[in-house]
C-alpha positions in Angstrom: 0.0 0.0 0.0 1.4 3.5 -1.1 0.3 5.9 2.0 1.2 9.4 2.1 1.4 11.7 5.5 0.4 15.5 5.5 -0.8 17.8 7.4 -4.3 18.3 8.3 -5.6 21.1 6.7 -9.6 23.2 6.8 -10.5 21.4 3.8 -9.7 17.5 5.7 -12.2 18.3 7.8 -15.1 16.5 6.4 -12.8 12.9 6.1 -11.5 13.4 9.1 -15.0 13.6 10.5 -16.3 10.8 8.7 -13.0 8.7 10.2 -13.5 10.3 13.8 -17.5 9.1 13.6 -16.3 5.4 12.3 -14.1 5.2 15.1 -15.3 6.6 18.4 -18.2 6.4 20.5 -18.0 10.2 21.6 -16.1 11.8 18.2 -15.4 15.4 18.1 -17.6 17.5 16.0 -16.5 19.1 13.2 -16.3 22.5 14.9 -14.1 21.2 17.0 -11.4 20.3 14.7 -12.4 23.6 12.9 -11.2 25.4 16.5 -7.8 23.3 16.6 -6.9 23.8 13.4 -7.5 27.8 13.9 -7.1 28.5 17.5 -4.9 26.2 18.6 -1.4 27.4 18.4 -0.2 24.2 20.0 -2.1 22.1 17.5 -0.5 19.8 15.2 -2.8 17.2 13.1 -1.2 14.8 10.1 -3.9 12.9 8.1 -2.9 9.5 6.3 -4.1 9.6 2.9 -4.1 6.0 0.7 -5.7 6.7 -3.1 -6.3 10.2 -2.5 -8.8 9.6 0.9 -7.8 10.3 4.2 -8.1 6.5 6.1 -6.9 7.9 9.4 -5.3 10.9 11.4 -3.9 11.8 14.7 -3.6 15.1 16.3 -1.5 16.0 19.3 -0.8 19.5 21.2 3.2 20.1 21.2 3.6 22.4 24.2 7.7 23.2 25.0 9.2 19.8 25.3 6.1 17.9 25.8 3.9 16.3 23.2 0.2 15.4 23.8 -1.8 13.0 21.7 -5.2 14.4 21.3 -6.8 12.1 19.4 -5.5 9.1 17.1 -8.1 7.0 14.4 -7.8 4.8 11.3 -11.0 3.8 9.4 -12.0 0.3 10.5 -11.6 -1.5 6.9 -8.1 -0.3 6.8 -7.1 -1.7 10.8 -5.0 -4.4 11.3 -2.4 -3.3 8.3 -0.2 -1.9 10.5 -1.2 1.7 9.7 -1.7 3.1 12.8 1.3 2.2 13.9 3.2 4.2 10.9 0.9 6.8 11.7 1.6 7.0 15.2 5.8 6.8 14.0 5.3 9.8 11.6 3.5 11.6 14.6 6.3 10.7 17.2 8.6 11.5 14.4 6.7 15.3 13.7 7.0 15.4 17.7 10.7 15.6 18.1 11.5 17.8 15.2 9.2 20.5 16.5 11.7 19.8 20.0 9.7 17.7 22.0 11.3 15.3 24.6 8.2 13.3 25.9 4.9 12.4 24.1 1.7 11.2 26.6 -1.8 10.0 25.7 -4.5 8.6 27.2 -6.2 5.0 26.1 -9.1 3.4 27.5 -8.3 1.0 29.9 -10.8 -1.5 27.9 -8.3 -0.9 24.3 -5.9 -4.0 24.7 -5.2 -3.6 20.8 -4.0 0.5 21.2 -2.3 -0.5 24.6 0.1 -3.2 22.6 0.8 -1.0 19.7 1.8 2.1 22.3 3.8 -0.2 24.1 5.6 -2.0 20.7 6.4 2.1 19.8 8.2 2.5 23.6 4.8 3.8 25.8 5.5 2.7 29.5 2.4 3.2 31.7 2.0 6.4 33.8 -1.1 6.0 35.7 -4.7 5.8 35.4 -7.4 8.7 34.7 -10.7 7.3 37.2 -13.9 7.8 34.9 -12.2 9.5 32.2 -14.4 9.1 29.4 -17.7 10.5 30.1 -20.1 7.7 27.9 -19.2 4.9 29.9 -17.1 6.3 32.4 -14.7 4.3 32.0 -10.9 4.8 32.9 -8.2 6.0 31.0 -4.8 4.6 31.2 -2.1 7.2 30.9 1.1 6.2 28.7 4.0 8.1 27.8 7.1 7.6 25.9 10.8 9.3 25.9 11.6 11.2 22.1 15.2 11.6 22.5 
């Protein structure tokens, strides 16, 4: 498969949507990703593009040294290609050029499948968000990872 990285740009909005509502249970409206990509000085999004159509994206907040992954998705057809975790290498790569040290996240503590690829990429756990996720309340598990 020939995939191509870029960044997210006002007119991904719509895929990037339609991959955030194939994904999660709670997605982010499109206004929302409208305000990061305008507002949000710390916001950096890459989309992952195969034929021309974005099939996932992740976003993360680079804030001095410290990188924060907001949000991270591939559409379901394309899962289990080991796309997400080139995605998730092009973000941690993205991360350290723009001079971060660390990256964090936050993964629910039900996602055995996201928990193996974070840890496969370096992610050691860092502790665990009670009730973080506000449809089920269910916990988060906090990972992070060392850039340099």
């Amino acid at each position: 498969m020939k995939i191509q990285f870029r960044p997210m740009t006002l007119a991904d909005i719509d895929e990037v949507v339609y991959v955030e509502k194939a994904s999660f249970t709670l997605p982010w409206s499109r206004e929302a990703f409208y305000s990061e990509l305008v507002h949000n000085q710390y916001a950096k999004y890459i989309v992952m593009e195969y034929n021309h159509r974005i099939i996932g994206y992740c976003g993360m907040w680079v804030v001095i040294d410290e990188a924060h992954i907001t949000n991270v998705a591939v559409l379901p057809e394309y899962r289990g290609k080991k796309l997400g975790e080139a995605l998730m290498r092009k973000v941690m790569e993205t991360a350290k050029q723009l001079g971060a040290a660390i990256m964090t996240l936050e993964v629910r503590v039900s996602n055995h499948v996201a928990q193996s690829l974070y840890r496969k990429l370096g992610f050691l756990n860092g502790g665990i968000r009670k009730r973080y996720y506000p449809d089920n309340q269910e916990d988060a598990l906090v990972m992070w990872v060392n850039l340099q």
